[in-house]
N, C-alpha and C positions, 0 to 999 in steps of 0.2 A: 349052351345058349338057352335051355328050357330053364334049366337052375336058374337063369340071371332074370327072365322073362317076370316072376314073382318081383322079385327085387326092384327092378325097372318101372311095374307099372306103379308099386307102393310110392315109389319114389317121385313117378310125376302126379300121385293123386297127393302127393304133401303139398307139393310145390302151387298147385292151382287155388287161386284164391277161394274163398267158403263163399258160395251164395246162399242165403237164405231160401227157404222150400216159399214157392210161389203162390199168396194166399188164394184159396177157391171163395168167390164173394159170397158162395152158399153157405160158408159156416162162417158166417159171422158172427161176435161175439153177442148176442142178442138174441132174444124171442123174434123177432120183427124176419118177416122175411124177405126176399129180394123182389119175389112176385106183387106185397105188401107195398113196400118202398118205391116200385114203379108205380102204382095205385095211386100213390100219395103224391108224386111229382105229374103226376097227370093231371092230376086234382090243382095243383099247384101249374098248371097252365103247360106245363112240354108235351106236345104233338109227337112230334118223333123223339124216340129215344136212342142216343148211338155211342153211350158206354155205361156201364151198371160196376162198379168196384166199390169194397167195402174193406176199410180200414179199421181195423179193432175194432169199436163200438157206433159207427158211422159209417153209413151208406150213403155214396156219392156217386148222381146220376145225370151223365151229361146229354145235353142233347138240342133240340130245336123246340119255339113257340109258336103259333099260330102264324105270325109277323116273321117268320124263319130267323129270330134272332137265336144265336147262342146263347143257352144257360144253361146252369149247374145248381141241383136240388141236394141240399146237405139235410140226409135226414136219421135220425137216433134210430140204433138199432134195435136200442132197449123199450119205447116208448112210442116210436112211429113219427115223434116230433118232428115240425118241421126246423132246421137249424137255422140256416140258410138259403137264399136262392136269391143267386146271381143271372143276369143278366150282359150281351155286348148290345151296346147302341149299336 
């Protein structure tokens, strides 16, 4: 049984599909940093902030306005620009 124990667990790490490693929004690809990017969608009118995630070269930050409406500040990682910023009526 201890001989097969190797063979067994190789065996179910093949079989389990590959996830990709979980990106941390702190290294994003970019000078810009996340503390920066919350700055800048404040500035850009969100009161509360209730998710900060960064995708490759863009930092995307959801959250609430003044008006408690839902929106989403797209902003460069590289440059601090502002991308986008969405809005729900």
């Amino acid at each position: 049984m201890i001989r097969t124990l190797p063979a067994a667990l190789l065996a179910f790490s093949l079989i389990l599909p590959a996830f990709p490693a979980a990106a941390d929004d702190d290294t994003c690809r970019g000078p810009f940093t996340r503390a920066q990017a919350e700055d800048v969608a404040r500035g850009a009118g969100m009161v509360r902030i209730t998710d900060v995630d960064c995708d490759d070269d863009e930092w995307e930050i959801e959250g609430r306005d003044a008006q408690d409406r839902e929106m989403e500040v797209e902003i460069s990682a590289l440059d601090g620009r502002v991308l986008e910023i969405e809005r729900d009526d």
